[in-house]
C-alpha positions as MATLAB code, in Angstrom:
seq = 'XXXXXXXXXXXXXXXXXXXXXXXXXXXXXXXXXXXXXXXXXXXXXXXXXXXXXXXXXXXXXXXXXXXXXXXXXXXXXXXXXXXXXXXXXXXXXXXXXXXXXXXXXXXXXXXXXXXXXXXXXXXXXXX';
ca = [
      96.115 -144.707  245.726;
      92.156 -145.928  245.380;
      90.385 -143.708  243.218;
      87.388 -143.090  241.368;
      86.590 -140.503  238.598;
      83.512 -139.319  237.317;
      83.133 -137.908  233.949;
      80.485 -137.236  230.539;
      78.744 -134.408  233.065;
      77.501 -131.402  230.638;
      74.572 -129.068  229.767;
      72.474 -130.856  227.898;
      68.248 -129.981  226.546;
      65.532 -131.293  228.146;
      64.735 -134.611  227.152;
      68.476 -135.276  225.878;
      70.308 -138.144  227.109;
      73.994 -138.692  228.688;
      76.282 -141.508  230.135;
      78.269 -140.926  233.427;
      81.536 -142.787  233.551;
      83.061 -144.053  236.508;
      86.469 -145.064  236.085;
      88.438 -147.107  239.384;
      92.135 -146.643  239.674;
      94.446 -148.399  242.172;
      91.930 -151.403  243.304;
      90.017 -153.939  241.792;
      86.516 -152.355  241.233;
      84.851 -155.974  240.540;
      84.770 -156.477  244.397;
      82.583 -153.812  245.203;
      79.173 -152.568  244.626;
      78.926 -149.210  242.805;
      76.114 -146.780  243.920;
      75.696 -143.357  241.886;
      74.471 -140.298  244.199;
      73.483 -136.898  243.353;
      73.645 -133.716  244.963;
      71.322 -130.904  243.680;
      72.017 -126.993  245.047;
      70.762 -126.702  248.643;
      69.736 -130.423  248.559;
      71.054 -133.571  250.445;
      72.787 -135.885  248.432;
      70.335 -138.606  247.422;
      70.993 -142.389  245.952;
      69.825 -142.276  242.387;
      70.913 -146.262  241.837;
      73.276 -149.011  242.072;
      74.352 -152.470  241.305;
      76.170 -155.310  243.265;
      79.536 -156.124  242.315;
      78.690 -158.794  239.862;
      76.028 -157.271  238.033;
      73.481 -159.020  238.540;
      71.263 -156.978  240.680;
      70.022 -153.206  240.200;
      68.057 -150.751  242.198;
      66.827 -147.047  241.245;
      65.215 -144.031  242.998;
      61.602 -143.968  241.870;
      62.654 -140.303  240.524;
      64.799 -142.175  237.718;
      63.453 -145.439  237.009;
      62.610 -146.197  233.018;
      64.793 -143.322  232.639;
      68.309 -144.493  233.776;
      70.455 -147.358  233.880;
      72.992 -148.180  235.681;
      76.201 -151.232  234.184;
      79.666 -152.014  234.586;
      82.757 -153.517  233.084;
      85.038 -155.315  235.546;
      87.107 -155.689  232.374;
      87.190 -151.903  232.173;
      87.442 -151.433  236.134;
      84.525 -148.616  235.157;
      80.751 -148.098  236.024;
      78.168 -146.044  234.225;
      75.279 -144.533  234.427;
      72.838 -143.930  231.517;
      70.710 -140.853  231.707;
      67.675 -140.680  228.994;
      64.935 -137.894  228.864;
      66.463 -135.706  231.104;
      64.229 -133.359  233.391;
      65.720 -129.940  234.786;
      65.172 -131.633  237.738;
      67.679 -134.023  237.566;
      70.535 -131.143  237.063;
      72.961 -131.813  239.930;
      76.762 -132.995  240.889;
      76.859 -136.706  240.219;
      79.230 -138.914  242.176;
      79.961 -143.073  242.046;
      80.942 -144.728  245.134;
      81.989 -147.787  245.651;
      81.101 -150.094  249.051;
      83.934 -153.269  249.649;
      85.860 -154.965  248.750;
      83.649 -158.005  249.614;
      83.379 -161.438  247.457;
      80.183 -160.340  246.783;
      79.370 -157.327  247.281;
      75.670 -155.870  247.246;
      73.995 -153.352  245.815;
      73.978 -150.859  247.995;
      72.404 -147.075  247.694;
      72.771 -145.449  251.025;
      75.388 -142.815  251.650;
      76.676 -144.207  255.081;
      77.118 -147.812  253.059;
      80.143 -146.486  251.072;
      83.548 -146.531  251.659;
      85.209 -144.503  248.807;
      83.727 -141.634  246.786;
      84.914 -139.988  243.385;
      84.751 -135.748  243.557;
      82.185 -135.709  241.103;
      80.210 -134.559  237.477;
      78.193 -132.039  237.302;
      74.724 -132.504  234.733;
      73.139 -129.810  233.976;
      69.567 -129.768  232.235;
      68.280 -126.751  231.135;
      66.965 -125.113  227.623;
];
């Protein structure tokens, strides 16, 4: 059974910091592209960033860039997402997807572009 599974969502201060995990089970997650979405109350889920399948490329939203980053570890079959200085506005239900399998697949941050989703984190940012 393909899966993916978010986790290290939490309340955390303004200006804090946190790292999303995205751990693949059942496929290989070094033939796809992840992409890391967020959905904030009454809001469409938006691409915040992603990264092709070997690593070597990146994109952000212009909301998180210099703030986040976004790696993997085929090794580890997991993605992650680094959050630093943390706004209120970034509080929201975090998902990784992942678009393939492909031999190399591209970064890709559009929801229609993915094929498999994980249920989601949710970060909260608030004093």
């Amino acid at each position: 059974q393909l899966q993916l599974v978010e986790s290290g969502g939490a309340l955390v201060q303004p200006g804090g910091s946190l790292r999303l995990s995205c751990a693949a089970s059942g496929f290989t997650l070094r033939y796809y592209a992840i992409g890391w979405f967020r959905q904030a109350p009454g809001k469409e889920r938006e691409g915040v960033s992603c990264i092709s399948s070997s690593g070597g490329t990146t994109n952000y939203a212009d909301s998180v860039k210099g703030r986040f980053t976004i790696s993997r570890d085929n090794a580890k079959n997991t993605a992650y997402l680094q959050m630093n200085d943390l706004k209120p506005e970034d509080t929201a239900v975090y998902y990784c997807a992942a678009a393939g399998p492909y031999v190399q697949a591209l970064c890709v941050m559009t929801k229609g572009g993915m094929d498999y989703w994980g249920k989601g984190t949710l970060v909260t940012v608030s004093s």
